[in-house]
C-alpha positions in Angstrom: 0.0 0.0 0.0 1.1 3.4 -0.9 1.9 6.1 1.7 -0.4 9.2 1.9 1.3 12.3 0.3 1.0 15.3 3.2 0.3 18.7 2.4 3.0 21.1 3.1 1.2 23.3 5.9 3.2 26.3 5.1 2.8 26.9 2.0 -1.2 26.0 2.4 -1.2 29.0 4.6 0.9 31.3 1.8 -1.6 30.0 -1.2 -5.0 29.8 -2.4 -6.4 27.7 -5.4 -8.8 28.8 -7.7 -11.5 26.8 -9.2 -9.6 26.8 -12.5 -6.5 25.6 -10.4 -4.3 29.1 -10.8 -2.4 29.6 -7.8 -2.9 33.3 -6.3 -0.2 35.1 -3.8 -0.2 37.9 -1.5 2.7 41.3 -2.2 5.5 41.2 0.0 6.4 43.8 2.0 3.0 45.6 2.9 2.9 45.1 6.2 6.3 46.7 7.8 6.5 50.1 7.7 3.2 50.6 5.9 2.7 54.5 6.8 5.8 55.2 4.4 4.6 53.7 1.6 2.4 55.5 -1.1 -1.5 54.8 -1.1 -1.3 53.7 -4.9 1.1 51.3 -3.5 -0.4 49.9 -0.8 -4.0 49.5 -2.6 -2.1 47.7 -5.3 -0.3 45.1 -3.1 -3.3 44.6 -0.8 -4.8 42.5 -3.8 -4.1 39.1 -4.8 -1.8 37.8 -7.6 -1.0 35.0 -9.8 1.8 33.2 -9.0 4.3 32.1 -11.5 3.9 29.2 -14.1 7.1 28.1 -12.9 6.4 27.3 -9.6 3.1 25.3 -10.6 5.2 22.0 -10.8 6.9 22.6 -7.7 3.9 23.3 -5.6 1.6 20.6 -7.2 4.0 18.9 -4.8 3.7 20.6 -1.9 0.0 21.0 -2.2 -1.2 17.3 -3.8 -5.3 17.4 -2.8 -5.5 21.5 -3.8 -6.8 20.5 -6.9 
């Protein structure tokens, strides 16, 4: 019998799935220092993004029952 694959917590909590299976991110670096930045900036990163094709392999790994 095979062994279970686990889902790698940390990067569950980084990542969300769509239903079409596109992996969407958070902007880094909103949170420190946030009254320096520029409004346009901060609106902007506050949304979500798409991740990179690359990394689609890699986190098909780390996240096998997200799809």
């Amino acid at each position: 019998m095979k062994q279970k694959l686990k889902t790698h917590k940390a990067m569950a909590k980084r990542v969300q799935v769509t239903g079409s299976g596109k992996f969407m991110r958070r902007k880094v670096a909103i949170n420190h220092l946030r009254t320096n930045k520029s409004s346009h900036f901060t609106q902007s990163a506050d949304k979500k993004f798409q991740l990179a094709t690359a990394d689609t392999r890699r986190l098909k790994r780390l996240l096998p029952y997200a799809f």
